[in-house]
C-alpha positions in Angstrom: -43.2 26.6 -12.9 -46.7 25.3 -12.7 -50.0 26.8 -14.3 -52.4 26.6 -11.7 -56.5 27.2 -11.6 -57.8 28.5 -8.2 -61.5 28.7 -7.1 -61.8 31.8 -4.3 -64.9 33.3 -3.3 -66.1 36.7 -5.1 -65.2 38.8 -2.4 -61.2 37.4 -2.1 -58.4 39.8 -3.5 -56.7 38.4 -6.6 -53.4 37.6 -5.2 -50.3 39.2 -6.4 -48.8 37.2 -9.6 -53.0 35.9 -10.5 -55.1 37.3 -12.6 -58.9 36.9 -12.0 -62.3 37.7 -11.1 -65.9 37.0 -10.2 -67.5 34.4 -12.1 -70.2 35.6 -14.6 -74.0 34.9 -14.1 -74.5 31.4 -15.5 -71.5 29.5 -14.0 -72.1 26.4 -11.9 -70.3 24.5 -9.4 -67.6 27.1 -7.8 -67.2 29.5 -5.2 -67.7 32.6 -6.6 -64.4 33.6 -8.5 -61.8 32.0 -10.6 -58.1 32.6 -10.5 -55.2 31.6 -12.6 -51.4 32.0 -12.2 -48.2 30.1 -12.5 -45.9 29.5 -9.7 -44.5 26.9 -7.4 -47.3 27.0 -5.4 -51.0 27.5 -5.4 -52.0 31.0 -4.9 -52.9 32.0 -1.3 -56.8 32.5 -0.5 -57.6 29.7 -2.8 -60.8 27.9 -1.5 -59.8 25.0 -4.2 -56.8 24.8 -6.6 -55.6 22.5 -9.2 -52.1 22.0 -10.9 -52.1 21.5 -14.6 -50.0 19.0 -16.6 -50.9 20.3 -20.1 -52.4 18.2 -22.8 -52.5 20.5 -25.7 -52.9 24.4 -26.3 -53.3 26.8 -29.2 -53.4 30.8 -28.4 -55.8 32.3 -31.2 -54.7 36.1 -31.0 -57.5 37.9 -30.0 -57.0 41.7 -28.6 -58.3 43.2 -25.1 -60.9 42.4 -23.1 -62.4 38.6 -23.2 -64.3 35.7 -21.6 -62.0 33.1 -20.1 -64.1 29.8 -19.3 -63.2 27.0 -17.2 -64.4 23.4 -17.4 -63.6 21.2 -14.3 -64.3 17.8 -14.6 -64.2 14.2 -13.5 -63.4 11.4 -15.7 -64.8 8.1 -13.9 -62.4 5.8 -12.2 -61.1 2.9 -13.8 -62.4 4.6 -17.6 -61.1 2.3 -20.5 -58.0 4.4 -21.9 -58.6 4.4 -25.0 -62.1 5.8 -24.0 -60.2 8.6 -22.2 -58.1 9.5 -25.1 -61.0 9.5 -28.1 -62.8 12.1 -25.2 -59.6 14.4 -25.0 -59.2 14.4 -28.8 -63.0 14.9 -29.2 -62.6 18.0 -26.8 -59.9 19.3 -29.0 -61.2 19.2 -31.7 -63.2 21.6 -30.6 -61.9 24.6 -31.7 -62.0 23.2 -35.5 -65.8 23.4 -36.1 -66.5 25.9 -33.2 -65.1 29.0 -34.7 -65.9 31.3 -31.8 -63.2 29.4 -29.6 -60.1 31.6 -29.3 -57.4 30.3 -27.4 -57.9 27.1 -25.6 -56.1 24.6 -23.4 -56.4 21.0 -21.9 -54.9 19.8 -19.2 -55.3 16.9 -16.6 -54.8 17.9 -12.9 -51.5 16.9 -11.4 -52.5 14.6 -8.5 -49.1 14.2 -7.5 -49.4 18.0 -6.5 -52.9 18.7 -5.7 -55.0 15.4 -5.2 -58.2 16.1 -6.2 -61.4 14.5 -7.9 -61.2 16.9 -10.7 -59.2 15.0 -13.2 -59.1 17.5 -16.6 -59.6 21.3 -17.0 -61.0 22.5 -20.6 -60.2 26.1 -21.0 -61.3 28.4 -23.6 -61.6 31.9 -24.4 -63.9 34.1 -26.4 -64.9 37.7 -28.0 -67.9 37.9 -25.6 -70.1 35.6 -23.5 -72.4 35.6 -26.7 -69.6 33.3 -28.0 -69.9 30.5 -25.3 -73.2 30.3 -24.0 -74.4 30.9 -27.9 -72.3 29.0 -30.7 -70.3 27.2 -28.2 -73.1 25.6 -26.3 -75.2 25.0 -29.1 -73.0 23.6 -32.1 -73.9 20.4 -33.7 -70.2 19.2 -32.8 -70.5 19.9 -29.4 -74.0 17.8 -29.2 -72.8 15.2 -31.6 -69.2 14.3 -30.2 -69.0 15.7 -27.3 -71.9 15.7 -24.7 -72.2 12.0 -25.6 -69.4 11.7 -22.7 -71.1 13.2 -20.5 -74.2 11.9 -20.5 -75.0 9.3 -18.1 -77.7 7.5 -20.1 -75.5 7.3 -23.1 -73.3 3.9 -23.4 -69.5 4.4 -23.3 -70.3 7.8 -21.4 -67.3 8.5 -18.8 -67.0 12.0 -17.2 -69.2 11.9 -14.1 -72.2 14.3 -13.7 -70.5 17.0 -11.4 -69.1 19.8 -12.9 -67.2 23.4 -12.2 -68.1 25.7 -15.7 -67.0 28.8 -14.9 -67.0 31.9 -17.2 -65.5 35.8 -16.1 -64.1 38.4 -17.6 -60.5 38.9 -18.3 -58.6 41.9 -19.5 -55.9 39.8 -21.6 -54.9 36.9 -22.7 -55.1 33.9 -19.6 -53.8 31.1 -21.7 -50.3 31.2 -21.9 -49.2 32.7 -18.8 
């Protein structure tokens, strides 16, 4: 079975077997809802979806309702290895200084499966929205180790500048389907 992340616009169904939603105010760079599900195939209505080869995961347990966000990204072509892998243990580590971080997950997209130009996906979850767009966004870790690969003025930088962050509401636990 694969775990897959689906972009659908807001007014699409959730398919049987996914579990998702509209994106919340504040997300950039998708089409209006985010859907994720595992199965041998991407769900159907999908306007975009990527298969996930995980990287790492830790479920935090964290009861009812919850934000699940989701980071698409784009590490540049022909990025020094070892460059890739300090930015993937920079992005989890994470959830060590960023205590509002619940469960999380990285994965790299499966471009066996589902070419694509989106390379990793960075998921989290959180208590509220609070959580991400206040603490998250704004911790000294985040600004110190982590946006420093992402910025395009900054040597050594190696994600490139477009981006899906997507944030919804989400009854249960997403991570670990």
């Amino acid at each position: 079975m694969t775990r897959w992340v689906a972009l659908a616009p807001a007014e699409t169904p959730v398919p049987d077997g996914a579990v998702g939603g509209p994106d919340l105010p504040g997300s950039v760079g998708g089409t209006g809802a985010t859907w994720d599900c595992t199965g041998d195939r991407p769900p159907p209505g999908a306007s975009e979806a990527v298969a996930l080869v995980p990287v790492r995961a830790k479920a935090v347990p964290l009861d009812g309702r919850r934000v699940k966000r989701t980071l698409l990204l784009t590490v540049r072509a022909g990025a020094d290895a070892d460059a890739v892998a300090r930015f993937e243990a920079d992005l989890m580590a994470m959830p060590d200084h960023i205590t509002t971080i619940r469960g999380w997950a990285l994965s790299r997209v499966d471009q066996d499966r589902t070419p694509s130009a989106w390379t990793h996906v960075w998921e989290q979850e959180f208590a509220d929205v609070e959580g991400l767009t206040g603490e998250y966004l704004t911790h000294p870790y985040h600004w110190t180790y982590v946006d420093r690969w992402f910025d395009g003025e900054v040597p050594g930088s190696i994600v490139e500048p477009r981006l899906a962050h997507l944030f919804r509401w989400t009854d249960g636990p997403v991570l670990g389907l």
